[in-house]
N, C-alpha and C positions, 0 to 999 in steps of 0.2 A: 393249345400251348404245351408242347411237348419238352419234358424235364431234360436237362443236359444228360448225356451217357455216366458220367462220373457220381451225379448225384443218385444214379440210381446202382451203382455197383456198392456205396459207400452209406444208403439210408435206405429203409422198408420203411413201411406199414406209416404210409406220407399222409398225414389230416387230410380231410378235402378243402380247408382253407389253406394248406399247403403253409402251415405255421410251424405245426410240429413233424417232427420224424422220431423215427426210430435208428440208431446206428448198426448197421447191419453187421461189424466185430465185435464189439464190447454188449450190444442193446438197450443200451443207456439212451432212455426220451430225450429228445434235444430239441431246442428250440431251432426249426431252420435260418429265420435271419432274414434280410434283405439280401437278395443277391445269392442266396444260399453260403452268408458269408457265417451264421453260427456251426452250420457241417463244417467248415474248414477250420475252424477255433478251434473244434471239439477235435478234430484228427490230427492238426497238429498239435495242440499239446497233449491229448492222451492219446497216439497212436502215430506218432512221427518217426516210424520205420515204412507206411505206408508211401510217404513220399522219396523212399530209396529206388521205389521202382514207378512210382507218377508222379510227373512233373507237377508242383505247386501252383507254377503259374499259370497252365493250359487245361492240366486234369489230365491228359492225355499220357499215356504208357510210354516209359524212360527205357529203352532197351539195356539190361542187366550186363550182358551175357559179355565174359572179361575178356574178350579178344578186343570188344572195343573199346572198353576203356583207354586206350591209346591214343584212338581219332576226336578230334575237337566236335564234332557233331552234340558235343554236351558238355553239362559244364555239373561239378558236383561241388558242394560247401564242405569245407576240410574242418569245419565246425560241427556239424549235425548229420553228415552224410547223405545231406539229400539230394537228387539228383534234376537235373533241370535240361531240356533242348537249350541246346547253343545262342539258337534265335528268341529265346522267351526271355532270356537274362541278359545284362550287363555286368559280369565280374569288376569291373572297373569302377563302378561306382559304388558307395559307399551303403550297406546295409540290403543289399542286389539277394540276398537270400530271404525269399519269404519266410519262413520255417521259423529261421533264427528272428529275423521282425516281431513275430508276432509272438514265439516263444517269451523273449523279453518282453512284450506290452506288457503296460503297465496299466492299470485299473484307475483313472481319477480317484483320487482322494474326495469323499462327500466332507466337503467343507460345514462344521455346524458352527451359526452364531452363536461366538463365544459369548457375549449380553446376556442371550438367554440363557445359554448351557451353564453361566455362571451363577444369575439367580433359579435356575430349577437344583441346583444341587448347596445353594448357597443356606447355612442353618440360620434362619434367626430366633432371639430372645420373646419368650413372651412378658409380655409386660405387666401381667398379674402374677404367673407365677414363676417367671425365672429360669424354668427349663427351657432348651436350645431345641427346636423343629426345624422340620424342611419346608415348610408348605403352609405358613403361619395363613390364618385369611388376611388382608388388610382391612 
């Protein structure tokens, strides 16, 4: 089972449980992810000029070179500047720029039961002597 080309231009020194990597610009350990979708987290939010010249959605190399920027064969986000094939995107639909998607994700909030959270910080009275604790025994 032979690694995508992108994943090997973009991570080194791959675990043999192919869990972890290494980022092959910054070499910050990164968790690879399901799908090698923690490399892609990690590039674009710390290295989102990477996708000016590789398409997000494919991996595959966006040709730069400013003669073409003219022809439709690509499509770029006037938000982040990243650069995508024609055929990998939808401009038309709403949120069509991966880059920017996943820049704005947003992290679930860990909900804590406030019952508890309220009695672990809640003070009570001791009933011999009158001073206020956290963590009375019952």
């Amino acid at each position: 089972n032979d690694l995508e080309p992108w994943i090997r231009r973009f991570v080194r020194n791959i675990s043999s449980s192919r869990r972890k990597g290494e980022c092959s610009i910054c070499g910050k350990s990164t968790l690879l992810g399901k799908d090698f979708s923690g490399v892609e987290t990690h590039l674009v939010k710390m290295h989102p000029e990477v996708f000016e010249s590789t398409c997000a959605r494919c991996k595959e190399e966006v040709d730069t070179r400013e003669e073409l920027e003219g022809l439709h064969d690509q499509e770029c986000c006037s938000t982040c500047g990243s650069r995508f094939h024609a055929s990998c995107v939808d401009p038309a639909k709403e949120g069509w720029c991966l880059v920017c998607s996943l820049v704005n994700k947003k992290k679930p909030k860990r909900r804590i039961s406030t019952v508890s959270q309220q009695k672990k910080n809640t003070k009570e009275l001791c009933p011999e002597c009158g001073k206020e604790f956290l963590h009375l025994p019952q």
